[in-house]
Backbone as CSV, one residue per row, in Angstrom:
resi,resn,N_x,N_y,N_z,CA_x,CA_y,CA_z,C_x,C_y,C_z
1,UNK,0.840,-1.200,0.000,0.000,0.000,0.000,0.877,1.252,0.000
2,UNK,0.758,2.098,-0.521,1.506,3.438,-1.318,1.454,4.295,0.219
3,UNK,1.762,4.862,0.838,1.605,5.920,1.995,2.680,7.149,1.528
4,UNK,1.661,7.626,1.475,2.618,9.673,1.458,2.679,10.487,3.035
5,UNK,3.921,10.930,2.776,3.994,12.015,4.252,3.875,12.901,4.207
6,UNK,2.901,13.531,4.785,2.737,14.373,4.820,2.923,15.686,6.026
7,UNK,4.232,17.019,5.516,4.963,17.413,7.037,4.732,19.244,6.724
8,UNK,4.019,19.080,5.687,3.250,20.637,5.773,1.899,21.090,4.628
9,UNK,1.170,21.802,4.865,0.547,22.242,4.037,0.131,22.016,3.150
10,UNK,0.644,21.425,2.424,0.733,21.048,0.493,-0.685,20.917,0.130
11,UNK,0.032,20.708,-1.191,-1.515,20.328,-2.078,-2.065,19.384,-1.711
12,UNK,-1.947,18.293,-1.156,-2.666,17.051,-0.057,-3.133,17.498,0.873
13,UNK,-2.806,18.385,1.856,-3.367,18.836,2.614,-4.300,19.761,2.656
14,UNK,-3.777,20.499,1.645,-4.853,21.682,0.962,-6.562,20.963,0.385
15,UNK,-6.178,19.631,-0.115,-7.402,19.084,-0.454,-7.897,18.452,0.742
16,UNK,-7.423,18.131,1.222,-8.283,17.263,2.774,-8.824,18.554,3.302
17,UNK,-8.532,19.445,3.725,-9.569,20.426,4.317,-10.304,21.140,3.239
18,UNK,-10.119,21.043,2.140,-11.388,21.538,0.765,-12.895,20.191,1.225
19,UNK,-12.303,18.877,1.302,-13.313,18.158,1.085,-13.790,18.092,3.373
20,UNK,-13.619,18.329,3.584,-13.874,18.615,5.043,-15.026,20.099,4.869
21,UNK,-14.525,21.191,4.140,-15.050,22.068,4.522,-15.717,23.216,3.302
22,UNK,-15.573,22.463,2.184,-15.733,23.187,0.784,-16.661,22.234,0.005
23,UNK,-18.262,22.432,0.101,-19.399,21.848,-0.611,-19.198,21.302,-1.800
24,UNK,-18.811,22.544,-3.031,-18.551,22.377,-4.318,-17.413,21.380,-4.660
25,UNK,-16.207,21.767,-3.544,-15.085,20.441,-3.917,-15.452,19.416,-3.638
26,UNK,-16.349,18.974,-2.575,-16.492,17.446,-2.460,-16.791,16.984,-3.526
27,UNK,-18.041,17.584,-4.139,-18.753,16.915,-5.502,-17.752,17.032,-6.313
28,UNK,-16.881,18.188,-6.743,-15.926,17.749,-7.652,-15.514,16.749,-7.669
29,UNK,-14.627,16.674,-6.115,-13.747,14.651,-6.116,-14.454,13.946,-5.977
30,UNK,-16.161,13.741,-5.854,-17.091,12.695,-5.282,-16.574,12.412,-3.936
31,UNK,-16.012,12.591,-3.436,-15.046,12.357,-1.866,-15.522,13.071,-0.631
32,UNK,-15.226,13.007,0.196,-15.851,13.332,1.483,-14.808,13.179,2.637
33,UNK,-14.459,13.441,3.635,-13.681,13.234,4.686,-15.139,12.904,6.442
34,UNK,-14.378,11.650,6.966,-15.279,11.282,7.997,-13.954,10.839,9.304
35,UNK,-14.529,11.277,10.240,-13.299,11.042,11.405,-14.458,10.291,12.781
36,UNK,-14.206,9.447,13.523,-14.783,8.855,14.381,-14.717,6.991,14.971
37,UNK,-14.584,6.588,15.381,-14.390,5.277,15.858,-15.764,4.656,14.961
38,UNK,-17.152,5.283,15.846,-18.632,4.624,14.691,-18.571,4.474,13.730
39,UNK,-18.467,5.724,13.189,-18.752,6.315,11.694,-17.665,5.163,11.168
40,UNK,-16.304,5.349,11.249,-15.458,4.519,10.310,-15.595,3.041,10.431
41,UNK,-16.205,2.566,11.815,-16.678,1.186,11.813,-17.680,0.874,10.791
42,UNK,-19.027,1.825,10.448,-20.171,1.465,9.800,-19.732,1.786,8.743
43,UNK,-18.988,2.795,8.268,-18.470,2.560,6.732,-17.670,1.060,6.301
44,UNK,-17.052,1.136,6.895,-16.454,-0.611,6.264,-17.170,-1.343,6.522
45,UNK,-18.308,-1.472,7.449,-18.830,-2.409,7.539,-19.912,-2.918,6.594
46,UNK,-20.882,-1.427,6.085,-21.368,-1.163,4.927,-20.957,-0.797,3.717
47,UNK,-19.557,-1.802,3.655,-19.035,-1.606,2.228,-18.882,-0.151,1.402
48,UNK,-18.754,0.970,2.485,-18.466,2.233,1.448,-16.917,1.929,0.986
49,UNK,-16.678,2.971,0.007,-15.333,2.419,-0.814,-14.372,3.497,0.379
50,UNK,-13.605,3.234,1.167,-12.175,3.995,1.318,-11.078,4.188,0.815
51,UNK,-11.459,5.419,0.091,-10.103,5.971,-0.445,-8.947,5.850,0.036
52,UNK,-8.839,6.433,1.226,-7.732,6.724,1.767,-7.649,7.189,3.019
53,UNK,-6.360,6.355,4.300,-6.320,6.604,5.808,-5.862,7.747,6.143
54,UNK,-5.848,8.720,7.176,-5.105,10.194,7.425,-4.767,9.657,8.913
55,UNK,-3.863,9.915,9.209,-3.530,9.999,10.524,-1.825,9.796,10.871
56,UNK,-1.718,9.985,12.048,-0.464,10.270,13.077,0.448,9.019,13.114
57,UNK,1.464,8.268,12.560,1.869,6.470,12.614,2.293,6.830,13.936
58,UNK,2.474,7.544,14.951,3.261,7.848,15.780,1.636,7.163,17.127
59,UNK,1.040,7.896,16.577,0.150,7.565,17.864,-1.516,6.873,17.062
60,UNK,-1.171,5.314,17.221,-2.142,4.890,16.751,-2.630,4.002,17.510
61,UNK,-3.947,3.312,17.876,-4.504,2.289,18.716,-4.137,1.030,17.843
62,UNK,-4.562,0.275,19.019,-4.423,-1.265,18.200,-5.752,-1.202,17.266
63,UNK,-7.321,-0.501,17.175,-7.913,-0.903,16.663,-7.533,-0.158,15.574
64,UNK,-6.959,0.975,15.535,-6.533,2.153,14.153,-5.704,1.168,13.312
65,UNK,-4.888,0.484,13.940,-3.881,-0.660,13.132,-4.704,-1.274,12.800
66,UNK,-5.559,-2.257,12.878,-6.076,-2.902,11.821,-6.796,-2.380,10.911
67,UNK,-7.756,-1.326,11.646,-8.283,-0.535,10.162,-7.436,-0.487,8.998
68,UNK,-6.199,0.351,9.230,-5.172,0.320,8.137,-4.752,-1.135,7.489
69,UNK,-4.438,-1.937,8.462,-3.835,-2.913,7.543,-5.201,-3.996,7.031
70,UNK,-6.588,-3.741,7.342,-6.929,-4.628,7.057,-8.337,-4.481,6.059
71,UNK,-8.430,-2.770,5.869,-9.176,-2.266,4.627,-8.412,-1.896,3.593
72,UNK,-8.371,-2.301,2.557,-8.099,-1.504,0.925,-8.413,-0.384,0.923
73,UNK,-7.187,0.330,0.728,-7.160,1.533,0.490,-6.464,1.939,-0.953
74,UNK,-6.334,2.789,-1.634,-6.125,3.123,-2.260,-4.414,4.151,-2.586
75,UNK,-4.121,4.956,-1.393,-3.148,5.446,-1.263,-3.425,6.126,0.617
76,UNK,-2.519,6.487,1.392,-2.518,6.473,3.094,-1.484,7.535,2.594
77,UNK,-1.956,8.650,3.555,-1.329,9.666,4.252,-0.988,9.885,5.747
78,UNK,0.349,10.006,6.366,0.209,9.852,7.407,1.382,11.538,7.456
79,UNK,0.239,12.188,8.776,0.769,13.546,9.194,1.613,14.028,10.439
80,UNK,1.730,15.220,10.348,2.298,15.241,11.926,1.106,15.620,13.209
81,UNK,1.530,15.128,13.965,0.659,15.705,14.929,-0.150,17.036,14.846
82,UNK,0.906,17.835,14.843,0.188,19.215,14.452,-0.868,19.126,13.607
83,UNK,-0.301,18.721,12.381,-1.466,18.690,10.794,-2.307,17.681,11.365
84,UNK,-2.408,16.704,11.783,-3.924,16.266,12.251,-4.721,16.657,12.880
85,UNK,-3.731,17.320,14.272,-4.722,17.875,15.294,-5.805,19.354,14.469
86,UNK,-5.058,19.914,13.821,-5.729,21.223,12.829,-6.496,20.720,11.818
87,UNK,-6.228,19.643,11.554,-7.361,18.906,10.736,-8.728,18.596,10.892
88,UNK,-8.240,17.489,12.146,-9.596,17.094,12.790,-10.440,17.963,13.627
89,UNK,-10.020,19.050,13.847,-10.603,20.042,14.654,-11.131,20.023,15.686
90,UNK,-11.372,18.904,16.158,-11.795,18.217,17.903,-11.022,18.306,18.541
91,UNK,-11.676,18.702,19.740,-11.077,19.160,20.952,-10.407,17.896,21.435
92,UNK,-10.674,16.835,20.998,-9.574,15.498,21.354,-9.846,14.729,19.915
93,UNK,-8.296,14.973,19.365,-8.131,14.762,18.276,-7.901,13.362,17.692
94,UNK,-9.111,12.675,16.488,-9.408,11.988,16.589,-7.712,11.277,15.190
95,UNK,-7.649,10.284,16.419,-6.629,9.433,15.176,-6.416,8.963,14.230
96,UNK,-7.998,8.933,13.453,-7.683,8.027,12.043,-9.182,8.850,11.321
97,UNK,-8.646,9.215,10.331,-10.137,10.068,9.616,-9.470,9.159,7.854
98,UNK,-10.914,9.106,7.228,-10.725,8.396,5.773,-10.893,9.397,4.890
99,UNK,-10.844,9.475,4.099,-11.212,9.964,2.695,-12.482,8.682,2.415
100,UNK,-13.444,9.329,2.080,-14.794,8.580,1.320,-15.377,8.695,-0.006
101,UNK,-15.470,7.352,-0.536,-16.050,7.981,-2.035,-18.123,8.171,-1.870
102,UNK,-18.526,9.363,-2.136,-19.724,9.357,-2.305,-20.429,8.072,-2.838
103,UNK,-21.783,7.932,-2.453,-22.239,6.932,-3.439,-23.546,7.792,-4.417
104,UNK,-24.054,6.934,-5.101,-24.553,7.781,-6.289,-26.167,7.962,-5.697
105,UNK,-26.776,8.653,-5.843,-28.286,9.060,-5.577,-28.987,8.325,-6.692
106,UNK,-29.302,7.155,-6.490,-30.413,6.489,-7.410,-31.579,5.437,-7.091
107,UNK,-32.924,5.780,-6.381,-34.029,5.361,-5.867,-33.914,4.072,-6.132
108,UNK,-33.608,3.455,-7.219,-33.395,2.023,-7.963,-32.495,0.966,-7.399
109,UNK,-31.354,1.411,-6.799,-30.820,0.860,-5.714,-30.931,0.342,-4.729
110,UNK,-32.124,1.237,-3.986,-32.400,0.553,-2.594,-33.189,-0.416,-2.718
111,UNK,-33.113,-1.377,-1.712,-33.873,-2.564,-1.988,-35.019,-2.299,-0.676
112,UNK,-36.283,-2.461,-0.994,-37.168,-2.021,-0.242,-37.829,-3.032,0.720
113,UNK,-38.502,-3.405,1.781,-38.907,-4.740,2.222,-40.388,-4.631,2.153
114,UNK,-41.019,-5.843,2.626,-42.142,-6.280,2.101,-43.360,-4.818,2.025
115,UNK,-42.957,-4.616,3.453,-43.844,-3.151,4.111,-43.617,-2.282,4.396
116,UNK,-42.842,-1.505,3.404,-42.030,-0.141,3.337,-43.029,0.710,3.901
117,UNK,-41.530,1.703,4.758,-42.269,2.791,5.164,-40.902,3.678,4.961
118,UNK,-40.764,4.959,3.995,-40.217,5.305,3.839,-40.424,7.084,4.226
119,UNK,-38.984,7.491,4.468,-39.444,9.150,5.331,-38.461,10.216,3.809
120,UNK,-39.396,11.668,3.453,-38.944,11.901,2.727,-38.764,13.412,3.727
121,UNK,-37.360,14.396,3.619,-37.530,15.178,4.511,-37.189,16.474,3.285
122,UNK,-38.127,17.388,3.301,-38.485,18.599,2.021,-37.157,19.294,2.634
123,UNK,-36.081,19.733,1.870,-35.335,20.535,1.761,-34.760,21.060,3.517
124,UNK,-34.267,20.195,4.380,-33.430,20.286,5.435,-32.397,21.370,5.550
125,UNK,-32.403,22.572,6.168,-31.524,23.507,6.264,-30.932,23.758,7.133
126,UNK,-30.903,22.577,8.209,-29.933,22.666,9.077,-29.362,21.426,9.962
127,UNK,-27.969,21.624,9.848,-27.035,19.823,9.723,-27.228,19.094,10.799
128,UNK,-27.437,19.758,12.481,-27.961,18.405,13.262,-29.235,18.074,12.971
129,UNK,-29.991,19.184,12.528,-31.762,18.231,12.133,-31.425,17.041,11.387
130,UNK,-30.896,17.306,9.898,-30.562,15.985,9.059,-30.033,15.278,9.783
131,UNK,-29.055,15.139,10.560,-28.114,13.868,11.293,-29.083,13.410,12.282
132,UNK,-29.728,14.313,13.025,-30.581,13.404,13.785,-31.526,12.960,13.113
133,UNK,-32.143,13.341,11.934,-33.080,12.259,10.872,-33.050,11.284,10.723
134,UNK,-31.564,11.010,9.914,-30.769,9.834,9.716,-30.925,9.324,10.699
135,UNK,-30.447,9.467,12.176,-30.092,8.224,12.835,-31.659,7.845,13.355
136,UNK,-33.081,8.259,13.287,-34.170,8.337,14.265,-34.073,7.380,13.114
137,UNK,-34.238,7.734,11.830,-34.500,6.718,10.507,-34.212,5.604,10.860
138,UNK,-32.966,5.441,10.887,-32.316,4.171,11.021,-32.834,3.231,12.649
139,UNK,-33.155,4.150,13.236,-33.718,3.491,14.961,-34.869,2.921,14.825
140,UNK,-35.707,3.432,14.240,-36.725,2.774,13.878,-37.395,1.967,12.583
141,UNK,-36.302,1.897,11.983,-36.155,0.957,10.882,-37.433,1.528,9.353
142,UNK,-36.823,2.812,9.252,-37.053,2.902,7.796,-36.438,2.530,7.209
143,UNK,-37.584,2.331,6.116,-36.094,1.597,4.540,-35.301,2.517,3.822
144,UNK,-35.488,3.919,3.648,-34.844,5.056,3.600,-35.354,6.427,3.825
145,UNK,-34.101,7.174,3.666,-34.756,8.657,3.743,-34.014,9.325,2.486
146,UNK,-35.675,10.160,1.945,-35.295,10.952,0.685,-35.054,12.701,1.370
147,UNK,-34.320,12.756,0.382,-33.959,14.451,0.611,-34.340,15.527,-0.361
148,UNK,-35.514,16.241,-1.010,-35.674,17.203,-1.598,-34.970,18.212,-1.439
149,UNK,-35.039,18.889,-2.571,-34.731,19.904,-3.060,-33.211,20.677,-2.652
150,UNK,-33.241,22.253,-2.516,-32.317,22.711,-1.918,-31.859,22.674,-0.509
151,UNK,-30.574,21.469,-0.039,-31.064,21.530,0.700,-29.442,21.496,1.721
152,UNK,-29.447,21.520,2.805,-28.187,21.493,3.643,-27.284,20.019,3.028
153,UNK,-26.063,20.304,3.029,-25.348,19.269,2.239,-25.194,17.769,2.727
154,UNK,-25.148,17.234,2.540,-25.642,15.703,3.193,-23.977,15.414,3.900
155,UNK,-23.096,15.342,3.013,-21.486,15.059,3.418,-21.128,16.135,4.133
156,UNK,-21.757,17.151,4.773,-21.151,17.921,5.661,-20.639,17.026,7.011
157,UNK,-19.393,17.166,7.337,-19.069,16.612,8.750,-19.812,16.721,9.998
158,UNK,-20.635,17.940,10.465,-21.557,18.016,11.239,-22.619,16.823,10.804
159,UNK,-23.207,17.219,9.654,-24.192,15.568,9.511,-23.857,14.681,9.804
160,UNK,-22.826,13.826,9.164,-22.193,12.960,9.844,-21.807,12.473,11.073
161,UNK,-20.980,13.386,11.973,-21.372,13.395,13.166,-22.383,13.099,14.039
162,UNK,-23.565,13.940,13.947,-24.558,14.223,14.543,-25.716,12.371,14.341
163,UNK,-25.393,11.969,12.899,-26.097,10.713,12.534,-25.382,9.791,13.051
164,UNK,-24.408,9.866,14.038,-23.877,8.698,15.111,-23.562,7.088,14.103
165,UNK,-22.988,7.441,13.247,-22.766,5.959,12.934,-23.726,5.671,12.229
166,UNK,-25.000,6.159,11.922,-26.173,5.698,11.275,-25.814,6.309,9.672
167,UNK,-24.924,7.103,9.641,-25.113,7.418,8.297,-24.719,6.562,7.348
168,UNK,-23.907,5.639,7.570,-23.788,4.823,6.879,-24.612,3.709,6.714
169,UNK,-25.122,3.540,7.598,-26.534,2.260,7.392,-27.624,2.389,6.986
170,UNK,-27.935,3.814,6.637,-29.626,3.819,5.925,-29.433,4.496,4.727
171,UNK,-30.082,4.311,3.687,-29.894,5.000,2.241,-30.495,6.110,2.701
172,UNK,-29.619,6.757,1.918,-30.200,8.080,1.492,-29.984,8.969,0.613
173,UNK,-31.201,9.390,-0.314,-31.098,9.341,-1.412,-31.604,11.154,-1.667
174,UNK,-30.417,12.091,-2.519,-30.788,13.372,-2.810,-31.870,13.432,-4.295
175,UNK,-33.202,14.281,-4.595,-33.664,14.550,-5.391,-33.703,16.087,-5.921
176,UNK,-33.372,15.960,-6.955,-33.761,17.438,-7.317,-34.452,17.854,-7.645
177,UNK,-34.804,17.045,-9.090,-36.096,16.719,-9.666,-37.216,16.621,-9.200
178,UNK,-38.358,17.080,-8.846,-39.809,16.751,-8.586,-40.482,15.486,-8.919
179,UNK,-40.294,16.021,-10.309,-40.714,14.470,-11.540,-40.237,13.074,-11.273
180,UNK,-38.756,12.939,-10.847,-38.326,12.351,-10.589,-39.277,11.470,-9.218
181,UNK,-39.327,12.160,-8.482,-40.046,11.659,-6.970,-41.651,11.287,-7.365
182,UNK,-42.059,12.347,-8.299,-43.680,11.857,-8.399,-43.453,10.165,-9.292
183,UNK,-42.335,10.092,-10.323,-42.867,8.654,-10.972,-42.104,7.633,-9.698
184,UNK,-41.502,7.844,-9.198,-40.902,6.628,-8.098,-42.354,6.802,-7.473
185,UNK,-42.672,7.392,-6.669,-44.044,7.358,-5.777,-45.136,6.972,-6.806
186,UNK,-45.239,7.125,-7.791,-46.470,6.046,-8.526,-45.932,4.642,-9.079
187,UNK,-44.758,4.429,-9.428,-44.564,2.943,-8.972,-44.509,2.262,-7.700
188,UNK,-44.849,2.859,-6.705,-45.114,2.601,-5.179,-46.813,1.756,-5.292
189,UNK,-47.151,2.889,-5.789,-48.677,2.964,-5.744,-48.970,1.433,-6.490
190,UNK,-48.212,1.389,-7.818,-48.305,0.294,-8.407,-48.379,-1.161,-7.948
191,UNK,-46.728,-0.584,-6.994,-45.794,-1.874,-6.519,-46.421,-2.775,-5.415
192,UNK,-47.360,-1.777,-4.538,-47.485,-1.879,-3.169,-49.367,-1.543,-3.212
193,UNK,-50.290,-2.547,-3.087,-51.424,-1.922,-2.902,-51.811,-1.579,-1.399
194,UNK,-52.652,-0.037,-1.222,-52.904,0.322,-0.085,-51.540,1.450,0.475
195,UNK,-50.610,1.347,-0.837,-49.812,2.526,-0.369,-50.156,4.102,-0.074
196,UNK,-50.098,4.765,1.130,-50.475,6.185,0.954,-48.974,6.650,1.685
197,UNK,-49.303,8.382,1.089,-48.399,9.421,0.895,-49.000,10.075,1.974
198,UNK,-48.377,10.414,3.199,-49.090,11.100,4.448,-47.889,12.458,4.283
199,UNK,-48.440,13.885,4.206,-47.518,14.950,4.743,-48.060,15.378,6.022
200,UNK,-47.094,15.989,6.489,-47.316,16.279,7.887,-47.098,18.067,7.900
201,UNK,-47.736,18.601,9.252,-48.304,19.807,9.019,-48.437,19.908,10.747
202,UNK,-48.191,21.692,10.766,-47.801,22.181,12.112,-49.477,22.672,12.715
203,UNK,-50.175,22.585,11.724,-51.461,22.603,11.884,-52.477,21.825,12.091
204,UNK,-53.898,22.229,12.546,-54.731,20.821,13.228,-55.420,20.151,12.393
205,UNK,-54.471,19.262,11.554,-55.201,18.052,10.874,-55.371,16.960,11.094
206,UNK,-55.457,15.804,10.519,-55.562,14.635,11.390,-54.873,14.136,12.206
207,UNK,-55.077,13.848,13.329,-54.067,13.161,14.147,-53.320,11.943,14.004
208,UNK,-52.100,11.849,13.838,-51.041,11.082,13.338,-52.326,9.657,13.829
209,UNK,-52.215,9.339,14.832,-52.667,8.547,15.819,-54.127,7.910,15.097
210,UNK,-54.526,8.812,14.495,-56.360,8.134,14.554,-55.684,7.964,12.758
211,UNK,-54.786,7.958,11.877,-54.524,7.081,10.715,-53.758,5.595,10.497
212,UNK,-54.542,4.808,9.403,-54.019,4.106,9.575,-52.881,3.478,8.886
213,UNK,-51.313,3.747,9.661,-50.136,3.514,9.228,-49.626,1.787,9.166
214,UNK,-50.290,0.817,9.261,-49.929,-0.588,8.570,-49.675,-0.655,7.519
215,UNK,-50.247,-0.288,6.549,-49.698,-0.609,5.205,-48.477,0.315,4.483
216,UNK,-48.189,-0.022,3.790,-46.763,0.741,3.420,-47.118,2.131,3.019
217,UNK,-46.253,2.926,3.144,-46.640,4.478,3.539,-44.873,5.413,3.190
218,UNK,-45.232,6.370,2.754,-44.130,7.406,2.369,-44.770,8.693,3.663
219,UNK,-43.870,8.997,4.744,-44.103,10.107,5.150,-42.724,11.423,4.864
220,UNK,-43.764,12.448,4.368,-43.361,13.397,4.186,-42.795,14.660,5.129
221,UNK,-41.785,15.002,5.542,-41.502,16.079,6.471,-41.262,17.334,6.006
222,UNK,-41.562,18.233,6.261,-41.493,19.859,5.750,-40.146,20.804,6.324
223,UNK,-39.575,21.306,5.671,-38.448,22.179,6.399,-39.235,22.958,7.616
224,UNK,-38.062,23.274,8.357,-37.752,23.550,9.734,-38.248,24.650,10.041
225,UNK,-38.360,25.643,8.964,-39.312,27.312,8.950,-40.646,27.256,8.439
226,UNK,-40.507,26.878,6.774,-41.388,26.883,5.970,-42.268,25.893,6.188
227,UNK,-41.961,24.516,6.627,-42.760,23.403,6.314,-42.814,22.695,5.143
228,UNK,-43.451,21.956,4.908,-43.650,20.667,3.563,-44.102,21.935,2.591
229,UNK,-43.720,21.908,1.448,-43.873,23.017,0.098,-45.446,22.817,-0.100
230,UNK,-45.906,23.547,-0.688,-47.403,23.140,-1.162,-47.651,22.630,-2.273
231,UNK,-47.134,21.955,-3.666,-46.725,20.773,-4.235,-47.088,19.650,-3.655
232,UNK,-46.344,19.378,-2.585,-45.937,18.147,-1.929,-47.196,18.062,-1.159
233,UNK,-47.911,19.237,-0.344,-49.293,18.649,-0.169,-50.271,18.556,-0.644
234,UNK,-50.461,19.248,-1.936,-51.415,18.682,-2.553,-51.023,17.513,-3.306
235,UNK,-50.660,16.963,-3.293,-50.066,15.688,-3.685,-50.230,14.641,-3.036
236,UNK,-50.464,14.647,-1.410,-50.482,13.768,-0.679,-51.619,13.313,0.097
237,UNK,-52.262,12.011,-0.031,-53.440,11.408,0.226,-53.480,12.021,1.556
238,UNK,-53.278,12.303,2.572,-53.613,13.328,4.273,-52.598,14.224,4.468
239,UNK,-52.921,14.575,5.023,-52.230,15.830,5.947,-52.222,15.301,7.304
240,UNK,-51.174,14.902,8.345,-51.506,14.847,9.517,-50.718,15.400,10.448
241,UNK,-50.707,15.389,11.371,-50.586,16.377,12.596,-50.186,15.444,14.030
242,UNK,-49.418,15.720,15.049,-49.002,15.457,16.406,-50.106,16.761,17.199
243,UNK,-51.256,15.314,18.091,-52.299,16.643,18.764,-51.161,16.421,20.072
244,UNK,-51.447,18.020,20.456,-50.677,18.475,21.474,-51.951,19.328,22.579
245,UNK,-50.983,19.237,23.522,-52.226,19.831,24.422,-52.651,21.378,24.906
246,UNK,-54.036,21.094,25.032,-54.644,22.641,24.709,-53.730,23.667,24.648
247,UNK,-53.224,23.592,25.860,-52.832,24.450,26.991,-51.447,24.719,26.710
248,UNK,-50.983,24.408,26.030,-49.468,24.536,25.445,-49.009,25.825,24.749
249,UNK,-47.771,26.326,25.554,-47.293,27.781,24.890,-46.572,27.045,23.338
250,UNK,-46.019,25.947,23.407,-45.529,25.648,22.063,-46.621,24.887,20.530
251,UNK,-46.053,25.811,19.768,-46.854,25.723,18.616,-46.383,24.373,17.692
252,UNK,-45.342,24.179,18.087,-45.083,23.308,17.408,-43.652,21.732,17.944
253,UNK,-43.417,21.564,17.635,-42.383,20.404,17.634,-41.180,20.794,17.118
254,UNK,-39.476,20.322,17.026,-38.586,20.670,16.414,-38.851,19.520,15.395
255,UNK,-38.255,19.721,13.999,-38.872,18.521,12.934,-38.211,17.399,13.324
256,UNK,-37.178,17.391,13.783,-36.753,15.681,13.863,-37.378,15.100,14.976
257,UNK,-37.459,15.981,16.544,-38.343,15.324,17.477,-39.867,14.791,16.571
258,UNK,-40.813,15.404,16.121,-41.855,15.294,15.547,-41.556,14.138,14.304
259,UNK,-40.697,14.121,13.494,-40.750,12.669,12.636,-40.201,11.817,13.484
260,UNK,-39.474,11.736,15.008,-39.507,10.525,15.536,-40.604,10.211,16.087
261,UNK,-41.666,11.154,16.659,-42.913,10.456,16.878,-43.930,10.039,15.764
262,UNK,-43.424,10.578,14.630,-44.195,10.206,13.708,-44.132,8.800,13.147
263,UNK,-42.686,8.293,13.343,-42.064,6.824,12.748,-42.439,6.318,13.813
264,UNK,-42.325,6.605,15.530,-43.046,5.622,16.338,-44.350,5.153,16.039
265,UNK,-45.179,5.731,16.045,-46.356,5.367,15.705,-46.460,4.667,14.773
266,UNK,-46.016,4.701,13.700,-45.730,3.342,12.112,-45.766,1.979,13.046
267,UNK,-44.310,2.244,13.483,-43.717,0.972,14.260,-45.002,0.934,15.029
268,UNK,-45.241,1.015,16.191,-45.862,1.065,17.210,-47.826,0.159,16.779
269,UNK,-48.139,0.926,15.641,-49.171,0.507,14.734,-49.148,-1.211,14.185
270,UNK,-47.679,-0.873,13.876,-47.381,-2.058,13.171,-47.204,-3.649,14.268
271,UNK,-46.489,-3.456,14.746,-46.653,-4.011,16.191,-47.788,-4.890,17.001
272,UNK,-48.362,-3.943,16.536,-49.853,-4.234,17.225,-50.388,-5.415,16.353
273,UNK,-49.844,-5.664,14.569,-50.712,-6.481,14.078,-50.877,-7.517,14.461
C-alpha cells in the first residue's frame, strides 16, 4: 500500500480540508472526509469504498492498526501531529479520519422490504436536524430517507457526526427533480397496494394517531421554517398532525423530534398487528 507524508501544508493537505469544509469540492472529487471510531466502523462495515487513511503512525490504537492494515485503500497519508490535530478540529483529536467515495443518488438501488415505510424530509436547512433524521430513521427501521430539493449538504461533517454511525446504514437518497419523486411514488402505488403518501403539518389536521399507518406508507416532512412546500401537499393522500395539548405555549415540535414520533407510531401501529 503506497503511503505519502505528509509534514506541511501542500496540495494534499490543501485538499483534505477543501473536502472537510468546501461543498462544491467534495462533488468535484465525489469524496468526502469522515473522522470517528462509529462512523469509520459502519463505513467498512457497509461496504463504502475507502479511499484513503489520514492519521499520526506515531500515535495509533491497536484498533486504528487494523483498520489500516486490514481495509483496501487506495493510497494512506500519514501527518504530523500538528497537521492532524488542525485537521480534525476536535477538541480530542481523533486518530484516524478516511477519505470517502460518495455513493450515487439512485431510488433504484435501494432494496425495499415487504412493508415499506419510507421518510422523505423537504429541503433540510440545518445539519444536526438531518443527522438526527438519519439516525431516528435508522432506529426505527425505515427503509430510507429521501432528501428534496435545496437543501443542507448531506457530506457535511456536522451531519455525519450528529447521525452517530447511522449514516452509513440507511440510504439516502438526494432529489432534485420533482418528476423524478412523483414517478418513483407512482410505482409505489403500483408496486405496493394500499400505499399512501401522508404529509405532515404544524397545523390541526388529522391526528397522526387516529390514521391508519400498517400498510406501506411514504411520510413526508417539511423544512424547519417553511414546512412541507405546497406541491408536496397537494399531492399527498392526508395531511396529519401530532395533537398536542390545549394548553401549550408551544406551537409546534422541532422537525426531527416530531418525525420521531411520527415513525413511532408506524412501528408502534405495526406491532400491534
Amino acid at each position: 500500500m503506497k503511503t505519502i507524508s505528509v509534514r506541511n501544508k501542500n496540495n494534499d493537505y490543501q485538499k483534505f480540508e477543501v473536502l472537510k469544509h468546501n461543498r462544491n469540492k467534495r462533488y468535484k472529487y465525489n469524496q468526502f472526509i469522515v473522522e470517528g471510531v462509529r462512523s469509520l466502523n459502519e463505513a467498512v462495515k457497509n461496504n463504502w469504498k475507502i479511499i484513503s487513511f489520514i492519521y499520526d503512525k506515531n500515535n495509533l490504537s491497536g484498533w486504528a492498526k487494523r483498520m489500516i492494515e486490514t481495509v483496501k485503500t487506495e493510497v494512506n497519508y500519514t501527518l504530523t501531529a500538528q497537521l492532524l490535530r488542525e485537521l480534525s478540529g476536535k477538541e480530542d483529536t481523533s486518530e484516524l479520519l478516511a477519505i470517502i467515495e460518495m455513493r450515487e443518488d439512485r431510488l433504484e438501488n435501494v432494496t425495499l422490504s415487504q412493508n415499506p415505510f419510507i421518510i422523505l424530509f423537504d429541503r433540510p436547512s440545518n445539519k444536526g436536524n438531518l443527522g438526527t433524521m438519519i439516525r431516528s430513521c435508522d432506529a426505527l427501521g425505515a427503509d430510507m430517507l429521501i432528501i428534496t430539493g435545496h437543501a443542507v449538504d448531506l457530506y457535511e461533517p456536522d451531519v455525519i457526526i450528529s447521525a452517530m454511525g447511522s449514516f452509513f446504514n440507511l440510504p439516502v437518497i438526494r432529489i432534485i427533480n420533482n418528476e423524478d419523486l412523483y414517478k418513483f411514488i407512482e410505482g409505489l402505488r403500483i408496486e405496493y397496494p394500499g400505499f399512501k403518501l401522508i404529509g405532515t403539518t404544524a397545523h390541526k389536521e388529522k391526528p397522526i394517531c387516529h390514521e391508519d399507518l400498517k400498510k406501506p406508507v411514504m411520510l413526508m416532512i417539511g423544512n424547519e421554517t417553511m414546512g412541507l412546500n405546497k406541491a408536496f401537499k397537494e399531492y399527498c393522500d392526508v395531511l396529519c398532525t401530532i395533537p398536542m395539548a390545549e394548553d401549550s405555549y408551544a406551537s409546534s415540535f422541532n422537525v426531527s423530534c416530531a418525525a420521531s414520533i411520527m415513525m413511532y407510531e408506524i412501528i408502534r401501529q405495526r406491532m400491534e398487528q
